[in-house]
N, C-alpha and C positions, 0 to 999 in steps of 0.2 A: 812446279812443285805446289804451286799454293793452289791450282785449279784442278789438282789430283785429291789435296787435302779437302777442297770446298764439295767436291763428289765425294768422297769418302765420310765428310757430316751429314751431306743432304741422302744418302743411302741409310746411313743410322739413326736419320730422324726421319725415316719413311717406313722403318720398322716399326717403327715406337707411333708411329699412328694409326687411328683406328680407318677404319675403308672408307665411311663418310668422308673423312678430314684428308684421307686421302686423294680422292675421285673431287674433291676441291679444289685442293691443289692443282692438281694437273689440268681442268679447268682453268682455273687462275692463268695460270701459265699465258696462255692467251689474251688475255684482256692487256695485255700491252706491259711494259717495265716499268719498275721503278717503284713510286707513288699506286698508281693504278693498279698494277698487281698487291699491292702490298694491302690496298684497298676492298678488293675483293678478295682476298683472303681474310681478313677479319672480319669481312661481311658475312662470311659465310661459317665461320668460326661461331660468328655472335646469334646465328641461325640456329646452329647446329646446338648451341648452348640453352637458346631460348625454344625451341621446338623439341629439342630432345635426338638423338640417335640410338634406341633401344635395340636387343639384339636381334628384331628384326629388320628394322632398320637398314645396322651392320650386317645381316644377311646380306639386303638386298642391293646396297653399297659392293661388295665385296663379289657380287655379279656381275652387277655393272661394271667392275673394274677389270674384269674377265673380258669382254666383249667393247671396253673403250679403247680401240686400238685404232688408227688408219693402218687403210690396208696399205699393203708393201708398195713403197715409189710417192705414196700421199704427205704430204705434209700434214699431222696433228689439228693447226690451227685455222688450216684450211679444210681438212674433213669436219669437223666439229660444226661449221653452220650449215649440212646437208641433212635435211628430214632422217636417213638413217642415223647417223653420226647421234643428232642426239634421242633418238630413239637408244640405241646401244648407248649412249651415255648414262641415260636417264635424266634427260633433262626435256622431253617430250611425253606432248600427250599422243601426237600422232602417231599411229601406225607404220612401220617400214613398207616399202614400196615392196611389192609380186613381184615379181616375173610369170607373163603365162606360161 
């Protein structure tokens, strides 16, 4: 019951935030438990506050949240360090890989 509850706040307080803070979070997610996620999330909180996330910004937040997926059978936190991964994430500057 209480881990139906703790899904049922973390889906309402995923509503209530904006795509930057979102595509954070789920980022976050990986940087490990506890302290360390808790850590990078405010980091990026304190970013997001002192840089600004204007509505382009959250445009372009809100694409990237489109396209941060692993594909079907990957694991999230294992996709996320592959040159695509943060490319679709946007947390790269490189290019995605061709295919010829």
């Amino acid at each position: 019951m209480r881990a139906l509850l703790a899904a049922l706040a973390l889906v309402a307080l995923s509503a209530c935030t904006e795509p930057c803070q979102e595509l954070a979070n789920r980022l976050c997610e990986c940087s490990g438990g506890g302290s360390a996620r808790d850590a990078c999330q405010r980091g990026a909180e304190d970013r997001l506050s002192t840089v600004g996330a204007g509505d382009a910004k959250q445009k372009q937040c809100d694409a990237w949240l489109g396209t941060c997926h692993a594909p079907d059978g990957a694991k999230f936190c294992e996709w996320i360090t592959t040159t695509d991964a943060k490319v679709a994430c946007g947390i790269s500057l490189e290019a995605p890989a061709t295919t010829p």
